[in-house]
N, CA, C and O atoms as a GROMACS GRO file, in nm:
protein
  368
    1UNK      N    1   8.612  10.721   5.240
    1UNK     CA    2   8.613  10.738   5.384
    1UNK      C    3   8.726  10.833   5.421
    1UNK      O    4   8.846  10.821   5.393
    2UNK      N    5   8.677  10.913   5.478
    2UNK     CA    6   8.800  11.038   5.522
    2UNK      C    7   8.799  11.013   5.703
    2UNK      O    8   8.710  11.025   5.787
    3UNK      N    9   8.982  10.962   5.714
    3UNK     CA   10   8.953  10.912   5.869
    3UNK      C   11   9.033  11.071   5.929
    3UNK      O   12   9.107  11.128   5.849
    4UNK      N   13   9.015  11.128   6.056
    4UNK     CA   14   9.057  11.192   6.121
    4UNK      C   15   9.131  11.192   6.260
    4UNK      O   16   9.117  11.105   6.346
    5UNK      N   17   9.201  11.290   6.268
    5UNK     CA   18   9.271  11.287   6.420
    5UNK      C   19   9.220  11.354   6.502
    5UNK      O   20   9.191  11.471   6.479
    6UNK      N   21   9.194  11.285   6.636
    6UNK     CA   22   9.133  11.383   6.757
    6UNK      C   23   9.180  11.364   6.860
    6UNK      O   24   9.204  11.246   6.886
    7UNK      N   25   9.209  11.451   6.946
    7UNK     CA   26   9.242  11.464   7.029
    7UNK      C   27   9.168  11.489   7.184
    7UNK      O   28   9.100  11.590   7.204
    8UNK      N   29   9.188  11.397   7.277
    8UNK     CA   30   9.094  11.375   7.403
    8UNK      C   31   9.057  11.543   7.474
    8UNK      O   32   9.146  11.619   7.435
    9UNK      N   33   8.984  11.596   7.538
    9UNK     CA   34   8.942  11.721   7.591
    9UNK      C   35   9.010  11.722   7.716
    9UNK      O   36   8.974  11.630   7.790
   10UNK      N   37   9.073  11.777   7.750
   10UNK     CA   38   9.125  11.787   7.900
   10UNK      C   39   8.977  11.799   7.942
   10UNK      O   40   8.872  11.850   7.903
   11UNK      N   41   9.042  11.698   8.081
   11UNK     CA   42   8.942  11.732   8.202
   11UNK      C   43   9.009  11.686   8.361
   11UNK      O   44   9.113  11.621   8.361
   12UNK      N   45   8.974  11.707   8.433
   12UNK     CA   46   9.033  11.715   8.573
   12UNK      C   47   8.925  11.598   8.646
   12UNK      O   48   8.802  11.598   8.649
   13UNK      N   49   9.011  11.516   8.695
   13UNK     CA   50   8.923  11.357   8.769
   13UNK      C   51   8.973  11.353   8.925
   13UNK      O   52   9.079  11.397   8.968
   14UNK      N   53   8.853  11.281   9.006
   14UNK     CA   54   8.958  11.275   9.108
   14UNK      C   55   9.003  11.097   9.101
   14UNK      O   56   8.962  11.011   9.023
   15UNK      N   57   9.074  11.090   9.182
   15UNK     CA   58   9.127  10.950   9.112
   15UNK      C   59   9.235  10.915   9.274
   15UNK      O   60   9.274  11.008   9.346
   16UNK      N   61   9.262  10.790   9.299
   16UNK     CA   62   9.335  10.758   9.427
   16UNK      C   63   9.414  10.599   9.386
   16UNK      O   64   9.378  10.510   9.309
   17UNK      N   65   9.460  10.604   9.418
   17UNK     CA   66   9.543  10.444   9.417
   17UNK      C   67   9.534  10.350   9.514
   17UNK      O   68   9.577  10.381   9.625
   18UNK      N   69   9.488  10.243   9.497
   18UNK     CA   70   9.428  10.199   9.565
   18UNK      C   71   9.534  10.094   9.648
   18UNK      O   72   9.599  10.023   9.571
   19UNK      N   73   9.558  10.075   9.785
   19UNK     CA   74   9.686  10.020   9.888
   19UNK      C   75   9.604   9.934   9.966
   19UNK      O   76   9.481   9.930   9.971
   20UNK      N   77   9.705   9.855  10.036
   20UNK     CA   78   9.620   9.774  10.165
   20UNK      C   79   9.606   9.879  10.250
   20UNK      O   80   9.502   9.870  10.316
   21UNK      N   81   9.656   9.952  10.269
   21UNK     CA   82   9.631  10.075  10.380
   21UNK      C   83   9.535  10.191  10.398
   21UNK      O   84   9.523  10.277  10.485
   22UNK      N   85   9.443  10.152  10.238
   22UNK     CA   86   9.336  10.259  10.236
   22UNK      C   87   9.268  10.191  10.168
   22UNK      O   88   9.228  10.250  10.068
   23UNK      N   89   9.229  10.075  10.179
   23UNK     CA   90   9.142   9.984  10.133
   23UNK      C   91   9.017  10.040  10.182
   23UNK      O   92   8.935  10.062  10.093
   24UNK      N   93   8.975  10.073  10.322
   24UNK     CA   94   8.862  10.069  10.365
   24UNK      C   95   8.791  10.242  10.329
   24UNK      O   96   8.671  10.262  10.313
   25UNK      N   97   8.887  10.338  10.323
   25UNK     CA   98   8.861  10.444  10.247
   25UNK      C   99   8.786  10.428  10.177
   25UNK      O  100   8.664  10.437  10.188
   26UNK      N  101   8.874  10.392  10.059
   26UNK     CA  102   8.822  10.391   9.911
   26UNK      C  103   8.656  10.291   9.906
   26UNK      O  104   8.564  10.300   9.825
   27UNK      N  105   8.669  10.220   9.999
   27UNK     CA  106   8.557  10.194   9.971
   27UNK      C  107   8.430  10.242  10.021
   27UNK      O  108   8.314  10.217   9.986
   28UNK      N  109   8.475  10.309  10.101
   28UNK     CA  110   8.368  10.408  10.156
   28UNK      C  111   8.328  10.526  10.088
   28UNK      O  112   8.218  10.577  10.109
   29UNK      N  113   8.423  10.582   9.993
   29UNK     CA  114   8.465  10.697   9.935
   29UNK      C  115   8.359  10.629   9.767
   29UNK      O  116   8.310  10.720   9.701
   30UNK      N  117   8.340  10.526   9.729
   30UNK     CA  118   8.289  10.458   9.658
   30UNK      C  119   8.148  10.423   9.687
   30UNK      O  120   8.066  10.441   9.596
   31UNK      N  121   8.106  10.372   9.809
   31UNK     CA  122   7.995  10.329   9.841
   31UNK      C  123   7.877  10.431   9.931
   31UNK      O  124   7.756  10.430   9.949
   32UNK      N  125   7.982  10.507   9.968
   32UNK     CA  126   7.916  10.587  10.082
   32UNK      C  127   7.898  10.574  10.222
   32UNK      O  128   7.866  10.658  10.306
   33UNK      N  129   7.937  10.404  10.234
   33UNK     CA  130   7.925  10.335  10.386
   33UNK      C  131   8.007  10.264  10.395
   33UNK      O  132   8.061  10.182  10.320
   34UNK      N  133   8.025  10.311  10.544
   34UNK     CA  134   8.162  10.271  10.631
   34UNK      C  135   8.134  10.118  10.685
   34UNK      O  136   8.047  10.087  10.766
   35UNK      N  137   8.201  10.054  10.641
   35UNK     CA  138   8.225   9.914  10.674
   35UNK      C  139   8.347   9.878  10.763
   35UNK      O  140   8.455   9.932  10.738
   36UNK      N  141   8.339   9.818  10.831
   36UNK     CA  142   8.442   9.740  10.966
   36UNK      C  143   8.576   9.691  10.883
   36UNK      O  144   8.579   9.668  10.762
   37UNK      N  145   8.673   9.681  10.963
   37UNK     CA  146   8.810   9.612  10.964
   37UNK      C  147   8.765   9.521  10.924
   37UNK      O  148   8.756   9.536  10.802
   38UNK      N  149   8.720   9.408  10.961
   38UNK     CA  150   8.692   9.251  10.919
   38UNK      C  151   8.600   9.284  10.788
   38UNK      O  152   8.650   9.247  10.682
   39UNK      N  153   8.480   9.346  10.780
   39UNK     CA  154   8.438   9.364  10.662
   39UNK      C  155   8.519   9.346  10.535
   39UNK      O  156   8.536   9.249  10.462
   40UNK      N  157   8.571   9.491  10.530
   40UNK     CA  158   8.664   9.506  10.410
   40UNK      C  159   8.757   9.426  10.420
   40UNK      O  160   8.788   9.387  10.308
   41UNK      N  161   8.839   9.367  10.527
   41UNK     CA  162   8.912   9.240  10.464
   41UNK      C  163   8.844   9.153  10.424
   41UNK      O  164   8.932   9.094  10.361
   42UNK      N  165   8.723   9.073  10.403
   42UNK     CA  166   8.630   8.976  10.398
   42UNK      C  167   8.654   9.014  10.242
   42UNK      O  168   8.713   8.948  10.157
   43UNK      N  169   8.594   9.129  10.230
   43UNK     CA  170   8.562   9.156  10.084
   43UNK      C  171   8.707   9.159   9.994
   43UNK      O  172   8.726   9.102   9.886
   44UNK      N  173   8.775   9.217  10.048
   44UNK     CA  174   8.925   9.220   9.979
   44UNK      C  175   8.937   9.014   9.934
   44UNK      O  176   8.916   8.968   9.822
   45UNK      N  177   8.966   8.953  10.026
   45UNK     CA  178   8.976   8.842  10.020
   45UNK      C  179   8.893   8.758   9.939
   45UNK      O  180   8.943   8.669   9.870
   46UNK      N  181   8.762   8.782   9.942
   46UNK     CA  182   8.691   8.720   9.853
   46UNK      C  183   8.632   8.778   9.714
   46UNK      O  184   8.554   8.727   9.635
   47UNK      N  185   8.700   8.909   9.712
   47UNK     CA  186   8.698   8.933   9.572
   47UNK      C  187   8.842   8.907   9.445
   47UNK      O  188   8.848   8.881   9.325
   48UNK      N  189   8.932   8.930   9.544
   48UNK     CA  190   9.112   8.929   9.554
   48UNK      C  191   9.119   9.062   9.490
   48UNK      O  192   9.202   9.100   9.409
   49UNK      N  193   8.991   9.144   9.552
   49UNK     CA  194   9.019   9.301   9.514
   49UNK      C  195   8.917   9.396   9.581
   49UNK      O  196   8.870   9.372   9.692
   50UNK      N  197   8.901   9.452   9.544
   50UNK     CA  198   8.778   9.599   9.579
   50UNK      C  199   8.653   9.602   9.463
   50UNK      O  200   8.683   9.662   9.359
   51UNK      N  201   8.536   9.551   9.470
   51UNK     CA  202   8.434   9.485   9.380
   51UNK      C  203   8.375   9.666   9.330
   51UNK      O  204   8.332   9.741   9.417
   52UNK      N  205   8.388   9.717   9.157
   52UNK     CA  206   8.333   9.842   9.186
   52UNK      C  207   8.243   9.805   9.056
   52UNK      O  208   8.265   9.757   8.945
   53UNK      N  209   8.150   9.843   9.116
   53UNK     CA  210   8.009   9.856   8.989
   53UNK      C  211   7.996   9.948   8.924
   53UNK      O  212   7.934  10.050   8.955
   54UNK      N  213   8.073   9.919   8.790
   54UNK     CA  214   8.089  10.042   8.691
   54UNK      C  215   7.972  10.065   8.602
   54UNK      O  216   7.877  10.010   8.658
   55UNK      N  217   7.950  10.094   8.542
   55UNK     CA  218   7.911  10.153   8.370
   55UNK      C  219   7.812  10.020   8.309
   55UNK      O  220   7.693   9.992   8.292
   56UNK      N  221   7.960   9.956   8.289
   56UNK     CA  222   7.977   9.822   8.218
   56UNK      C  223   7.939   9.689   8.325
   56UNK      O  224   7.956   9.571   8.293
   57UNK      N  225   7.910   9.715   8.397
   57UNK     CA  226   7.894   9.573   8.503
   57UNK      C  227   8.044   9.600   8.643
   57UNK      O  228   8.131   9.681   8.671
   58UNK      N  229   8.003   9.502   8.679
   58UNK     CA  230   8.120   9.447   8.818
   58UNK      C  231   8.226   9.463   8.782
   58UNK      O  232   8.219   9.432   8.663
   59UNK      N  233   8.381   9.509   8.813
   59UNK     CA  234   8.488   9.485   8.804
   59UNK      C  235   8.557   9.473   8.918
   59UNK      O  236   8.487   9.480   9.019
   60UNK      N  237   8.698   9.455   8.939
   60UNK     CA  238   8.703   9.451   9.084
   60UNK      C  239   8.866   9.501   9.010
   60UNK      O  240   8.932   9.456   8.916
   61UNK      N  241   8.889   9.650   9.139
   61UNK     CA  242   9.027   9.731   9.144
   61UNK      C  243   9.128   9.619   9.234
   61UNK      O  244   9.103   9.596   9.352
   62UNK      N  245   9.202   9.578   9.188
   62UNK     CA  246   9.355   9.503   9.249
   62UNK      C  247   9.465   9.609   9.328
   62UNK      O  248   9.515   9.710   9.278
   63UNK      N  249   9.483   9.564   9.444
   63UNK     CA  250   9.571   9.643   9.506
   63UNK      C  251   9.683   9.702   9.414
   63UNK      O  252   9.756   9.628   9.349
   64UNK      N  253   9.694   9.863   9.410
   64UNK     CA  254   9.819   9.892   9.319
   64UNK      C  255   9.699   9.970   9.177
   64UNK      O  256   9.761  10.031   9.090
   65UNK      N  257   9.586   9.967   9.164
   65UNK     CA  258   9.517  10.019   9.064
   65UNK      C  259   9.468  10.153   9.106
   65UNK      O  260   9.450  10.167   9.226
   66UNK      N  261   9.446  10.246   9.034
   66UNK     CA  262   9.377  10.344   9.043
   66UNK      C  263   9.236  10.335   9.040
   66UNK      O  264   9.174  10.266   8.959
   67UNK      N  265   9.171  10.426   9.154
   67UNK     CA  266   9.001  10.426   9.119
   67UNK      C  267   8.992  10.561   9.091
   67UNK      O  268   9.029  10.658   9.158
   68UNK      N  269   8.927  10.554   8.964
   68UNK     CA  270   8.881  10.699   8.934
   68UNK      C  271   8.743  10.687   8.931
   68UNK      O  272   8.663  10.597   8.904
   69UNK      N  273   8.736  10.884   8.993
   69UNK     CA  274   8.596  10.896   8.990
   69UNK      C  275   8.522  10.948   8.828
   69UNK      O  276   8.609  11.021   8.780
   70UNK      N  277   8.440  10.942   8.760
   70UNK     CA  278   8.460  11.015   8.623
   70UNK      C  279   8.316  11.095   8.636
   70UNK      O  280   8.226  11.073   8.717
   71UNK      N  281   8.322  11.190   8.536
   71UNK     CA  282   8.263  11.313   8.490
   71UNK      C  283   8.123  11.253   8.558
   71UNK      O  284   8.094  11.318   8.658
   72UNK      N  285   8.042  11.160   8.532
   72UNK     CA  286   7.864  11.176   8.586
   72UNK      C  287   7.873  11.124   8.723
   72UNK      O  288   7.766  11.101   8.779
   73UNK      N  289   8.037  11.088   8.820
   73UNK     CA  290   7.991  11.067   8.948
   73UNK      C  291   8.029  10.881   8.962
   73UNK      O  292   8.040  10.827   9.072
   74UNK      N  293   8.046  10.798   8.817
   74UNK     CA  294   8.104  10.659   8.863
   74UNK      C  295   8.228  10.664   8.880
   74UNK      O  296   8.297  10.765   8.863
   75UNK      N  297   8.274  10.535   8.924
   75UNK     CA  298   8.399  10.516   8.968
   75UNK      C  299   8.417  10.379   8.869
   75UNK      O  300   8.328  10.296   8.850
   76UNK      N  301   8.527  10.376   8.822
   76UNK     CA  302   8.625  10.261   8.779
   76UNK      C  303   8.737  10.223   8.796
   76UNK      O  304   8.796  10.317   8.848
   77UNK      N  305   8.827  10.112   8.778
   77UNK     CA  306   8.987  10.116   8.849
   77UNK      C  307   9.004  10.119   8.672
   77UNK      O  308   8.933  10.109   8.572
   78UNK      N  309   9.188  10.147   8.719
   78UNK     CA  310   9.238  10.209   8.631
   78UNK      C  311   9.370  10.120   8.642
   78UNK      O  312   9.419  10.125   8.755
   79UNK      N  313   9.442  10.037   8.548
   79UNK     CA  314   9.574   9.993   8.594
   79UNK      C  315   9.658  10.069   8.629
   79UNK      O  316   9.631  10.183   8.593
   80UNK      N  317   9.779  10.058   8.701
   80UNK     CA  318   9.875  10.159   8.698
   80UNK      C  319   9.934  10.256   8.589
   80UNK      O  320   9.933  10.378   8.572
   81UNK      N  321   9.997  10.122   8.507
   81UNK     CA  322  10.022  10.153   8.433
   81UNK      C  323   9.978  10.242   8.260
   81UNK      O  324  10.058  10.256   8.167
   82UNK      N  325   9.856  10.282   8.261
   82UNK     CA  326   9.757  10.311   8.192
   82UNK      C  327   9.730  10.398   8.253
   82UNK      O  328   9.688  10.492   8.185
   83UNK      N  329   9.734  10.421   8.401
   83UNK     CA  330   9.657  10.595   8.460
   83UNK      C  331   9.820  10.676   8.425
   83UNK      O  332   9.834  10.772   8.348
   84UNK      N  333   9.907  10.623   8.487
   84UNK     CA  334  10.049  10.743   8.472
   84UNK      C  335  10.026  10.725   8.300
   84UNK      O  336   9.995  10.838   8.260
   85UNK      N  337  10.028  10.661   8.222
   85UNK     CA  338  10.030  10.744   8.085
   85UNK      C  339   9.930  10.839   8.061
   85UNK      O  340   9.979  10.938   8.007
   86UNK      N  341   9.844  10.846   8.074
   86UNK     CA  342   9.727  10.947   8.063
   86UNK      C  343   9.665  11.010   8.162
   86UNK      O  344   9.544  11.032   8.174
   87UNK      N  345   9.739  11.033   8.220
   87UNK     CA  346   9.716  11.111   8.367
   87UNK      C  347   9.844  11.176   8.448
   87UNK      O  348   9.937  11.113   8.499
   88UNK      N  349   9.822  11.341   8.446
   88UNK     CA  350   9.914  11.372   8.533
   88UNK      C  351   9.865  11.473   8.628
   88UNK      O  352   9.773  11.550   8.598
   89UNK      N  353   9.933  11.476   8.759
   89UNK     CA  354   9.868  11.584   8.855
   89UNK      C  355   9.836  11.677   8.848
   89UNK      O  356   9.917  11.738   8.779
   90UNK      N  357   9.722  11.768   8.893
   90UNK     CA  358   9.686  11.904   8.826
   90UNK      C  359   9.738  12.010   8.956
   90UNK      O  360   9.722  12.129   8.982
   91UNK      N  361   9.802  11.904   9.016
   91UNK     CA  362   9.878  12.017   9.156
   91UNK      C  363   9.740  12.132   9.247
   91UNK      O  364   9.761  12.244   9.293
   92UNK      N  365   9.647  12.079   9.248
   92UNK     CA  366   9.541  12.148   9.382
   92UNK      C  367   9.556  12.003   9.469
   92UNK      O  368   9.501  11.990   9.578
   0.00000   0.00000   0.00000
């Protein structure tokens, strides 16, 4: 078995962090539809996050996570700590 090293392809994501203060954004920015003040707190509260239907099934982004958008158009959260290691601004 001959194992090898590779290295990831740059690519450029858009990606946001997700706050109580742009909670209702992101989820619009995710879903496409604008939901009410009480809405998105409803949902915040009864998910104890932002519910995003990835790839892989349901996950739900925790205030303080990154949602990235990726290459075919889904979105997933991203911990903090895991997006600043592998992620840095491309300054546009």
């Amino acid at each position: 078995m001959e194992v090898k090293n590779y290295r990831k392809k740059p690519l450029v994501i858009e990606a946001v962090q997700l706050t109580e203060g742009n909670f209702g954004e992101v989820n619009h920015w995710i879903t496409g539809k604008k939901a009410s003040y009480t809405t998105n707190r409803a949902i915040r509260y009864a998910y104890g996050g932002l519910p995003i239907d990835t790839l892989e099934g349901r996950v739900i982004a925790k205030i303080g996570d990154y949602v990235i958008k990726g290459i075919k158009g889904e979105f997933y959260p991203c911990k903090t700590e895991i997006f600043e290691e592998s992620y840095e601004e491309n300054g546009n």
